[in-house]
C-alpha positions in Angstrom: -10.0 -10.6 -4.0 -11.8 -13.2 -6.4 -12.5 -10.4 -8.3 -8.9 -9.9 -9.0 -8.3 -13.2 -9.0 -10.7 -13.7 -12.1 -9.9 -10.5 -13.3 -6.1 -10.8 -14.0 -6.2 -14.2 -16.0 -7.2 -11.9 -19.1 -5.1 -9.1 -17.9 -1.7 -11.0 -17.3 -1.9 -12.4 -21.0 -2.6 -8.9 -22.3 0.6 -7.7 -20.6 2.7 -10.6 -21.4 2.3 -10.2 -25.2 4.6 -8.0 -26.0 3.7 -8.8 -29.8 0.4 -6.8 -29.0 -0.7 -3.2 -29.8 1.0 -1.0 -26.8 -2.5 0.8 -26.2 -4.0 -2.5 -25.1 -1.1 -3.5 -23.2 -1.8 0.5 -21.4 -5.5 -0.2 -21.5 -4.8 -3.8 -19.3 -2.8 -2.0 -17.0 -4.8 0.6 -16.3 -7.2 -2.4 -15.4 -5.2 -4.2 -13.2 -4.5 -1.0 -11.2 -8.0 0.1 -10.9 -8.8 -3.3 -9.8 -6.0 -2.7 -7.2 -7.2 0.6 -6.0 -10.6 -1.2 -5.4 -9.1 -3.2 -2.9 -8.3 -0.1 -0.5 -11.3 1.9 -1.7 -14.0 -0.9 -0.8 -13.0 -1.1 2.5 -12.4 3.0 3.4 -14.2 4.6 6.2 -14.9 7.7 4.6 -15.4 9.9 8.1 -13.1 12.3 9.5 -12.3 10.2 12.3 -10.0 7.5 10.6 -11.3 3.9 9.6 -14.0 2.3 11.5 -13.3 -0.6 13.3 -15.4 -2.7 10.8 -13.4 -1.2 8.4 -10.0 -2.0 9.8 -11.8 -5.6 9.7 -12.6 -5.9 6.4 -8.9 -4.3 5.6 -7.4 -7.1 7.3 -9.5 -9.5 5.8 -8.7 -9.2 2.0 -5.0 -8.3 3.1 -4.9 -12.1 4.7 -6.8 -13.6 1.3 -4.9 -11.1 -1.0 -1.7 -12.7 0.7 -2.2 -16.3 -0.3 -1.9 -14.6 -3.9 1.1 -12.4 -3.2 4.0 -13.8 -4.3 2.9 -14.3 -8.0 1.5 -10.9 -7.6 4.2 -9.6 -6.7 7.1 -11.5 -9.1 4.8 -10.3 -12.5 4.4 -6.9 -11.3 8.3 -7.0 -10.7 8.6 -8.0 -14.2 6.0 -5.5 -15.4 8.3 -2.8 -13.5 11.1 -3.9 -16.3 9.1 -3.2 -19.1 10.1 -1.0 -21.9 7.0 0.9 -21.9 6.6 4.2 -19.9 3.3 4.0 -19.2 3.2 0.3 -18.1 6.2 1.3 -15.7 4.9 4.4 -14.0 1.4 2.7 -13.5 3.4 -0.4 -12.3 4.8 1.8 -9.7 1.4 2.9 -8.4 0.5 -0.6 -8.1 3.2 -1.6 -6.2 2.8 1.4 -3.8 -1.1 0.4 -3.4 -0.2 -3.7 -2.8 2.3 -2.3 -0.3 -0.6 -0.4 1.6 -2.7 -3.7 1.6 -0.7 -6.3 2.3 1.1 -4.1 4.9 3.0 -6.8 7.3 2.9 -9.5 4.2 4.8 -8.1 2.1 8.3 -8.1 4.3 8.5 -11.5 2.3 9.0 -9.9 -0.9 10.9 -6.8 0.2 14.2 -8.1 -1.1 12.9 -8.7 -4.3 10.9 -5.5 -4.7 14.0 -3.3 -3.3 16.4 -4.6 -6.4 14.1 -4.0 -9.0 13.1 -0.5 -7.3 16.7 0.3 -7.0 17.2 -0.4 -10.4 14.8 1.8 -11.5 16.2 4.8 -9.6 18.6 5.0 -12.3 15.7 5.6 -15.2 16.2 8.4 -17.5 12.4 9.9 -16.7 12.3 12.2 -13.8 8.4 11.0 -13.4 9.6 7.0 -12.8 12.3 8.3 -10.4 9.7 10.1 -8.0 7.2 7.4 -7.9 10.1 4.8 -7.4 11.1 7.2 -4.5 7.2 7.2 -3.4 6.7 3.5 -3.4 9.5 3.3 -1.2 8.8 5.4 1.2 5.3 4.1 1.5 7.4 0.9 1.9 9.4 2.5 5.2 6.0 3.9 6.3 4.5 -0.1 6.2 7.2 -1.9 7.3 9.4 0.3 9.2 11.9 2.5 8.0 15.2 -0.2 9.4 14.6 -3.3 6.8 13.9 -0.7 4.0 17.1 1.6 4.2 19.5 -1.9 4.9 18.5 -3.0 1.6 18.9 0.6 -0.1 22.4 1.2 1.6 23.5 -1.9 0.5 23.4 -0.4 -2.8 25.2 2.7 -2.5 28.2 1.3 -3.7 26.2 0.7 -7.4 28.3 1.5 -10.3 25.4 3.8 -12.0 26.1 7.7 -10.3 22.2 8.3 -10.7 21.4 5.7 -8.7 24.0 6.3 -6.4 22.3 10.1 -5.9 19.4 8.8 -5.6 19.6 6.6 -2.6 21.0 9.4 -0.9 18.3 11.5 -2.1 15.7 8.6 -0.7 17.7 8.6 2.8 17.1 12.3 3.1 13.8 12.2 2.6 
């Protein structure tokens, strides 16, 4: 988690310059997520049987330290999610559905917030956004419970955009 911590300072300015070259903006991205994905993978339990107990541990540890940093985690990858940028959106999307796995429990806090910006982004143009969107939220339901996730996407069903009207449906379905 200090790691990531330490790590992001240089990252989060790279991303926030919009002025900057879009292939460093792609290349601190890509960072950030790998840095993100090291979270779950230092901790794994690579036998067949399912995560150690040590393992489960050690999950539950950096979810509880990763936790004190979520909700500014969570509010600039919300704003990365708006970006213009393809790349910087679909990767966004894998982060989100990778903090979801960690924080597990912690992030109910922030599901309102998430579930607006991910329900605006049902309506993107790129087939590719729309199926991670739909991926992050089901790994949402599969955290958290299916009940507080589909409240917050039925509330929406009445949206004035028809794609993400289909969409929700297409989410409930699934």
């Amino acid at each position: 988690v200090v790691v990531l911590v330490v790590a992001t300072v240089r990252i989060v300015e790279q991303l926030r310059d919009t002025s900057l070259n879009w292939k460093v903006r792609a290349a601190a991205i890509e960072e950030l997520a790998h840095y993100t994905e090291q979270l779950v993978a230092s901790g794994g339990g690579g036998g067949g049987g399912g995560p150690s107990r040590a393992a489960q541990q050690q999950q539950q540890a950096r979810a509880q330290g990763l936790s004190a940093y979520a909700g500014p985690l969570v509010d600039f990858v919300i704003m990365l999610l708006g970006d213009a940028n393809f790349k910087i959106a679909l990767i966004t999307l894998r982060i989100l559905s990778t903090l979801a796995g960690v924080l597990r429990l912690a992030a109910k806090p922030y599901l309102r917030a998430l579930m607006a910006c991910l329900v605006r982004k049902l309506g993107d143009n790129k087939v590719v956004i729309r199926q991670a969107n739909m991926r992050v939220i089901c790994k949402l339901m599969m955290v958290l419970t299916p009940k507080p996730v589909l409240d917050l996407l039925l509330s929406e069903l009445g949206h004035s955009n028809w794609r993400i009207r289909e969409e929700i449906v297409n989410t409930c379905i699934v």
